[in-house]
N, C-alpha and C positions, 0 to 999 in steps of 0.2 A: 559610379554608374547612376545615371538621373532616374529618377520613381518610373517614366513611358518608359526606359528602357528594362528597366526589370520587368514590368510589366509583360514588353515584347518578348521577354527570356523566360517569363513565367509559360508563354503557349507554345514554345519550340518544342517539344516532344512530341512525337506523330497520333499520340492519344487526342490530342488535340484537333486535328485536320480530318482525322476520322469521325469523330462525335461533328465536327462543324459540316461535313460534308453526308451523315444521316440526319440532322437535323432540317439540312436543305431539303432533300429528299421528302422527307415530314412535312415540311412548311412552318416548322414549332423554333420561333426563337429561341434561342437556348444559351445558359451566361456559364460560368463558372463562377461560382462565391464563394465566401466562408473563411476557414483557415488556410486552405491551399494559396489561396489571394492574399493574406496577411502574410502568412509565412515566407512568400516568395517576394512582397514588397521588403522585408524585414532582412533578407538574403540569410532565411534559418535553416538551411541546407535543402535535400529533396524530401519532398511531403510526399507520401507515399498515400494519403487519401484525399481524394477528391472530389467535391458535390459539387452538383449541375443542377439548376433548374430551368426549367422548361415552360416557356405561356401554352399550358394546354399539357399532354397526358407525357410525366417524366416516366410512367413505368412504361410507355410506346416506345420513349426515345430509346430504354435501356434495348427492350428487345428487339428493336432494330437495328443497336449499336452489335447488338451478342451476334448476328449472323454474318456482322462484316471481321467478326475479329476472328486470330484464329485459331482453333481449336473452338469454334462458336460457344463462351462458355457459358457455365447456367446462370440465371439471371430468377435471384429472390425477389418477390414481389411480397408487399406489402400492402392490402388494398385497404387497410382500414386506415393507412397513413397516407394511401398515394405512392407511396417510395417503391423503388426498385436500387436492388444494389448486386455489381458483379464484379467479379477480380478477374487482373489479366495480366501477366506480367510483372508482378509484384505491387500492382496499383491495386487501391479498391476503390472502385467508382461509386457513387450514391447519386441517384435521378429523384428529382419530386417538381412536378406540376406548381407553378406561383400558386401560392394560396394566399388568402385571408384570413384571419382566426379571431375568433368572439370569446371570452367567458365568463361561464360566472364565477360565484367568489368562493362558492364551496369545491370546486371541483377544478382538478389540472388538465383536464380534458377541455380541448376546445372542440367550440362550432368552426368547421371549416368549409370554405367555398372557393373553388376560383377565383386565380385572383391578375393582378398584373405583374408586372417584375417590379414598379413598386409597392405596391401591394407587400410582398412579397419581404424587401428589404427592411419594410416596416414594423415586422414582426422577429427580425433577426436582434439575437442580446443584443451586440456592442458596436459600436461604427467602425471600429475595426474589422467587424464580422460581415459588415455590410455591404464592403468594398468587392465589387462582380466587374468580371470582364468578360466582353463579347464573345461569342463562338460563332455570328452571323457572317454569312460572307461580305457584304457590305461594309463591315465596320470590325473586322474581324482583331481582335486585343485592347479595342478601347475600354478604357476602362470611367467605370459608373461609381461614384461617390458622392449618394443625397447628402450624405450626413456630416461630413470634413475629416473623414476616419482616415483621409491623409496626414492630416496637420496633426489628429491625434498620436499617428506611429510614430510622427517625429517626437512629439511630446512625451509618447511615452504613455497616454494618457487612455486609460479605460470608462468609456459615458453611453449611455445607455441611448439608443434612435430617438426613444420615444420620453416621454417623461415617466422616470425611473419608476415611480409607484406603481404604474399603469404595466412596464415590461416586469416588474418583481414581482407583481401580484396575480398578473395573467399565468407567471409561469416560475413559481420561486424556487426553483435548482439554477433560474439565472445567480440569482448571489451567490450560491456558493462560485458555481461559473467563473465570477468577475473573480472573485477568492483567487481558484486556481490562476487563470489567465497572469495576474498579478505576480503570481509566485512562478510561474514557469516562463512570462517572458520576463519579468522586474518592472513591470508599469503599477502605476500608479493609480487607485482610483479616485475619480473625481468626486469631490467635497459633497455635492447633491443627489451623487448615485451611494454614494457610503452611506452618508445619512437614509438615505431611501432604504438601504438593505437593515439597517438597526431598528428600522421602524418597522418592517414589513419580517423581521425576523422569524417570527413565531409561524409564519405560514409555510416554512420547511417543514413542518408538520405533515402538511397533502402529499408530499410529495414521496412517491416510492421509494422504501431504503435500498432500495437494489441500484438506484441512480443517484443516488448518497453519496455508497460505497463506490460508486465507478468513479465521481469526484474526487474522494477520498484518498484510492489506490491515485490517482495524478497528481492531488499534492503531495503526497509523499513521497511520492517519484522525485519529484523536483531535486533541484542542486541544493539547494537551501527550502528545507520543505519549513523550516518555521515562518517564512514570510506568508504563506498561507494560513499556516495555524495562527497565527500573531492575528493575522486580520479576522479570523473568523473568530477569536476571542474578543478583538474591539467590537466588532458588529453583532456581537453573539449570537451568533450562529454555532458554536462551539458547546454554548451551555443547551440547546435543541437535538446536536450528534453526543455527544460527548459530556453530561451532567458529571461521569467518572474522574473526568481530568479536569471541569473545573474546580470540584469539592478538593483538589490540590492546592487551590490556588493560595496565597498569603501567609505572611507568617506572623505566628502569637508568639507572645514572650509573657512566662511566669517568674518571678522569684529572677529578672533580669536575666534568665536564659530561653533564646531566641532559637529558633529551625529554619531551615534555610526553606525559601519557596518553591516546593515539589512542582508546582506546573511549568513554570519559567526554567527551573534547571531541566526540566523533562523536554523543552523544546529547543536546549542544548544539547541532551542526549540525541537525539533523531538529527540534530544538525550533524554532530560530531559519525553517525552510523553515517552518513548522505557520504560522508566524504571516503569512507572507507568501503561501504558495500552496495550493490546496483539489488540486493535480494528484500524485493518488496516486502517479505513477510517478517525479514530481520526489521527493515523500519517500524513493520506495525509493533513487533516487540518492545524496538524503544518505545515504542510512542504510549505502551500500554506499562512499561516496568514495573513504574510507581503507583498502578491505580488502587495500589492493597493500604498504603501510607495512611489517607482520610479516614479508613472504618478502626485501624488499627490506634492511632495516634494515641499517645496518653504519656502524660505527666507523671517523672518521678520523683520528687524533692531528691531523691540521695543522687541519683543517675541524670536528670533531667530527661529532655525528649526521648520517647522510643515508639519503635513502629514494628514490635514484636509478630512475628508471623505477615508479616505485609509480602511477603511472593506467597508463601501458600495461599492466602486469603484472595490474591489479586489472581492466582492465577485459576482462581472458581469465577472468579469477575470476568474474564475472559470469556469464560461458556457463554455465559449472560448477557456480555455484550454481543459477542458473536451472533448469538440467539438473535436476540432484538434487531438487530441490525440486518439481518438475516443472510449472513454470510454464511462462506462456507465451514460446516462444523463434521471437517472431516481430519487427514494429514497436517493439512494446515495450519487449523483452530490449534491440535495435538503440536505445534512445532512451538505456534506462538505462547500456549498455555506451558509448555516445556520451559522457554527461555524465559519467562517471569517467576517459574517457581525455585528458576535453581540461579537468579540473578546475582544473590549475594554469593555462590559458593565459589567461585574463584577467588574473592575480596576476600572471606574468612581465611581462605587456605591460603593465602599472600602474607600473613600475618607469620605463619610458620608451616614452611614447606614439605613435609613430611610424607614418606615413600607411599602410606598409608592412607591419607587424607587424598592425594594425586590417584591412587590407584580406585577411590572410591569413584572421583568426580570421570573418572574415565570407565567408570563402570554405567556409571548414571546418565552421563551425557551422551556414551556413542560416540555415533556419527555427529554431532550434534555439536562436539566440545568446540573446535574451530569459533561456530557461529556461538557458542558463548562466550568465547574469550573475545572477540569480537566487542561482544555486546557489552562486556566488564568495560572494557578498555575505554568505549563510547560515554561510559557512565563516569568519568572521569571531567568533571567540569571547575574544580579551583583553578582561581588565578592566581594561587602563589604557584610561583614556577617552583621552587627548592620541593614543594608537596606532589606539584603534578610531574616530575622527573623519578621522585621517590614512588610514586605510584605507578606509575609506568615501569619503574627497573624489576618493583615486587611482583607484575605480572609476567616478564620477561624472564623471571627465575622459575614462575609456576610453566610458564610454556617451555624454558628447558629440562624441568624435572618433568614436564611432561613425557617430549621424546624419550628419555630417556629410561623411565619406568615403561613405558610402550614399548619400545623395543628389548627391556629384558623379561617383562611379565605379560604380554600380548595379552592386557586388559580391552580396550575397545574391543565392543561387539562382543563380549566375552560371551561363549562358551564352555559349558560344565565341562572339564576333564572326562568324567565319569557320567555316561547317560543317567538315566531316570530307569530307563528300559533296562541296561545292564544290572544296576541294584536287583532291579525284582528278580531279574534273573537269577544271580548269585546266592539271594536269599531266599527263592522262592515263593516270593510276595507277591499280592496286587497290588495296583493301586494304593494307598495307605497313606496313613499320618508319617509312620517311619520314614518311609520312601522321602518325601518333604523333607525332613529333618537330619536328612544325612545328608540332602544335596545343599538344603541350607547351610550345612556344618562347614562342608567341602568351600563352597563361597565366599563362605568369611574369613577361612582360614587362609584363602588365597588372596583377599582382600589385604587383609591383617600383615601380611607376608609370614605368614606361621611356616607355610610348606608354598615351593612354589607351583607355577599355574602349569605342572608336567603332569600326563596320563600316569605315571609310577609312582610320584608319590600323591596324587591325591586318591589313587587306589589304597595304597597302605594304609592312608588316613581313613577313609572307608571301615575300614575293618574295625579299626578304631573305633568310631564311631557307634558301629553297627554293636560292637561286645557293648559296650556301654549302654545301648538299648535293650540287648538282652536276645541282639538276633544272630543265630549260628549259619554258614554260608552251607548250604543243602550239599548233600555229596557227589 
């Protein structure tokens, strides 16, 4: 199919003929741009969001589009942006007025003023982004290309309208931008807009971590989220997000014994999770596993390399970064902070399978063990096959002594045989240290496999217990 015709396939859906025919009504030229137009020249299936702008007021065009559609819906306005945006049909629409935009150099905020549609195109990242087609009756799907962001889709190629310094510096979440765009269609950036973003690195700085992280969470989305991280390490922008995962980077060799390079195998790990699971917050685990490694590292002539306590330690680093980064430090942080601290315990217990050791990690992990065995599995990066088959089989033993201690000790989610509430009961106690120490006793014994996880006998063991404390059950 030739580029005009996609183009014309790109405005067939009746969202189109409605916005083009209130427009009319308006008198407000009105294009369609951005990624809906790239996505649809690209044939990257249905883009479900779509920006329009308008010469003249894009929150009018919305609320005149909201009373022709139907269920007339509500229609968010944004007036310090200009923008209006409304969903209808599983579309989300987004309106804004052509502008112009000025700034200075301390600040991501611009001056803005009406502007033309080029105007307009001239402040958009990439000329792929640039590429608008008509909504006018007149000329209704021609399509507008200042910049040659045709020739670039073929190429493959990501370059900036304006000259790069000028688009990175007005607005530096463009680079990481060009970053994602890269890694989620596979282009390429060009030689002078790369360069431009390694120069201009450091002014990530201004810009909000809240729009960091929404970059952030899309390259890791991706199919291959290391093509992103890879560039944002060349361009360093990496060492401005992430100083945690560059202090991984290289490896030292003492007394001729060498460590493998924690950042590079770490951006194996997040490849190898990409392939196996769509759950953003398992990526961020890869992506965070190793950051305990650099504080930890240290030499042992007898032993060589070690990285002692590196999930505990990494998984306080999580808070931290979470913090800084200002994410969310709720369920989440608690999932991701979970999978780096218990990262080596399936690896340990592959070593030697034992009913014991399985019964613990299925105490510790929960709900959770899946996405750690998961996450073990991903952390799996030698290229001798004879190592990575053997490493593969020793987790395939831990996940069948899994089921199968699950289903005779129904450890996940465990619950106490014997409440808290029934002890005092029995004993006639409050609250107490005792009370702890028998429910303690009961836990481990069932861990251990001493007695198993039945109401009869971790009562009897109770008693047990309880003499040995010196407590008699009230009459």
């Amino acid at each position: 199919m030739s580029v005009l015709n996609r183009a014309s396939e790109a405005l067939k859906p009746p969202i189109f003929q409605t916005v083009a025919q209130v427009a009319k009504e308006l008198e407000l030229e009105t294009y369609v741009i951005g990624g809906y137009v790239r996505d649809a020249l690209l044939k990257r299936g249905n883009a479900k969001d779509i920006d329009f702008v308008a010469i003249g007021s894009g929150i009018e065009l919305a609320e005149a589009l909201a009373q022709k559609l139907p269920n007339k819906p509500k229609v968010q306005v944004f007036k310090n942006y200009g923008t209006a945006m409304l969903k209808t049909k599983g579309l989300t629409l987004e309106f804004v007025g052509a502008r112009k935009e000025s700034y200075v150099k301390e600040s991501r905020n611009p001056s803005v003023a009406p502007g033309s549609l080029s105007d307009d195109q001239n402040r958009r990242d990439f000329t792929v982004n640039a590429l608008a087609l008509s909504c006018n009756e007149e000329d209704f799907g021609r399509l507008l290309d200042p910049f040659d962001g045709l020739n670039h889709l073929d190429q493959k190629l990501l370059k900036t309208p304006l000259d790069p310094e000028t688009t990175f510096s007005d607005d530096p979440l463009r680079m990481l931008r060009a970053v994602r765009f890269a890694a989620q269609l596979n282009f390429t950036i060009d030689a002078k807009t790369l360069a431009a973003i390694k120069k201009n690195a450091a002014r990530l700085s201004i810009v909000s971590r809240e729009r960091v992280v929404d970059e952030m969470h899309k390259i890791l989305a991706c199919p291959v989220p290391s093509i992103g991280l890879s560039l944002m390490h060349e361009t360093e922008l990496m060492a401005h997000v992430f100083p945690e995962l560059m202090a991984l980077q290289g490896i030292e060799e003492i007394e001729g014994q060498r460590h493998k390079d924690n950042f590079w195998h770490t951006l194996e790990v997040v490849d190898n999770m990409a392939k196996t699971s769509d759950d953003l917050w398992l990526r961020w685990a890869a992506l965070l596993h190793d950051i305990g490694k650099a504080p930890t590292k240290r030499f042992d002539p007898k032993i060589g390399w070690t990285f002692h306590g590196h999930e505990y330690v990494g998984s306080k680093m999580v808070y931290k970064l979470f913090k800084r980064l200002k994410m969310p430090l709720n369920e989440k942080m608690k999932f991701v902070q979970k999978m780096v601290a218990m990262s080596s315990r399936p690896i340990v217990i592959a070593q030697e399978v034992t009913d014991s050791a399985v019964r613990r990690l299925l105490f510790d992990a929960g709900p959770d063990l899946d996405a750690l065995m998961t996450l073990c599995e991903a952390d799996i990066t030698t290229k001798n096959p004879r190592r990575y088959r053997r490493y593969h089989d020793n987790f395939k033993r831990v996940r069948e002594k899994v089921v199968e201690v699950e289903q005779r000790d129904h450890i996940r989610n465990f619950q106490p045989p014997v409440s808290g509430d029934e002890i005092m009961t029995i004993f006639g106690l409050g609250p107490s240290r005792e009370i702890g120490l028998i429910k303690d006793a009961i836990k481990e014994a069932i861990l251990e496999g001493e007695i198993p996880n039945e109401y009869k006998d971790a009562k009897a063991f109770m008693f047990e217990k309880a003499a040995e404390l010196g407590l008699k059950p009230v009459e």
